[in-house]
C-alpha positions in Angstrom: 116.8 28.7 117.0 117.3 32.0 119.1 115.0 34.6 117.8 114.3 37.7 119.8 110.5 37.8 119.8 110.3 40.7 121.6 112.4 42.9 119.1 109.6 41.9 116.5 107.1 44.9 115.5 104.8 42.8 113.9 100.9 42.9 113.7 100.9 39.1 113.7 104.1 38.5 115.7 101.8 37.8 118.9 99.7 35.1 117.1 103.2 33.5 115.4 104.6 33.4 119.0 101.5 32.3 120.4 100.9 29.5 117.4 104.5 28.7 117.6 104.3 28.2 122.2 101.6 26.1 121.6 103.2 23.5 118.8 106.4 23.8 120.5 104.9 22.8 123.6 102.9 20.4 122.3 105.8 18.4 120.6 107.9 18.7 124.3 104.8 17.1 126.2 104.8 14.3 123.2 108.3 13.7 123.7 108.0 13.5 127.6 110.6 16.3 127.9 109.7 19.1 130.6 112.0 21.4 129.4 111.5 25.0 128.5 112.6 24.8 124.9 
């Protein structure tokens, strides 16, 4: 998944991003990985 969130001109695109950081980092701390995914 390679989306280009800055190209986005969306009201709610900061939210998404924001909603989408926090499950996505969520999931790498439960799986132990440290990685910037």
């Amino acid at each position: 998944m390679s989306i280009d969130y800055t190209k986005l001109r969306d009201p709610n695109a900061e939210y998404t991003m924001r909603d989408l950081s926090a499950e996505t980092m969520q999931v790498t701390r439960e799986r132990g990985g440290g990685r910037d995914v």
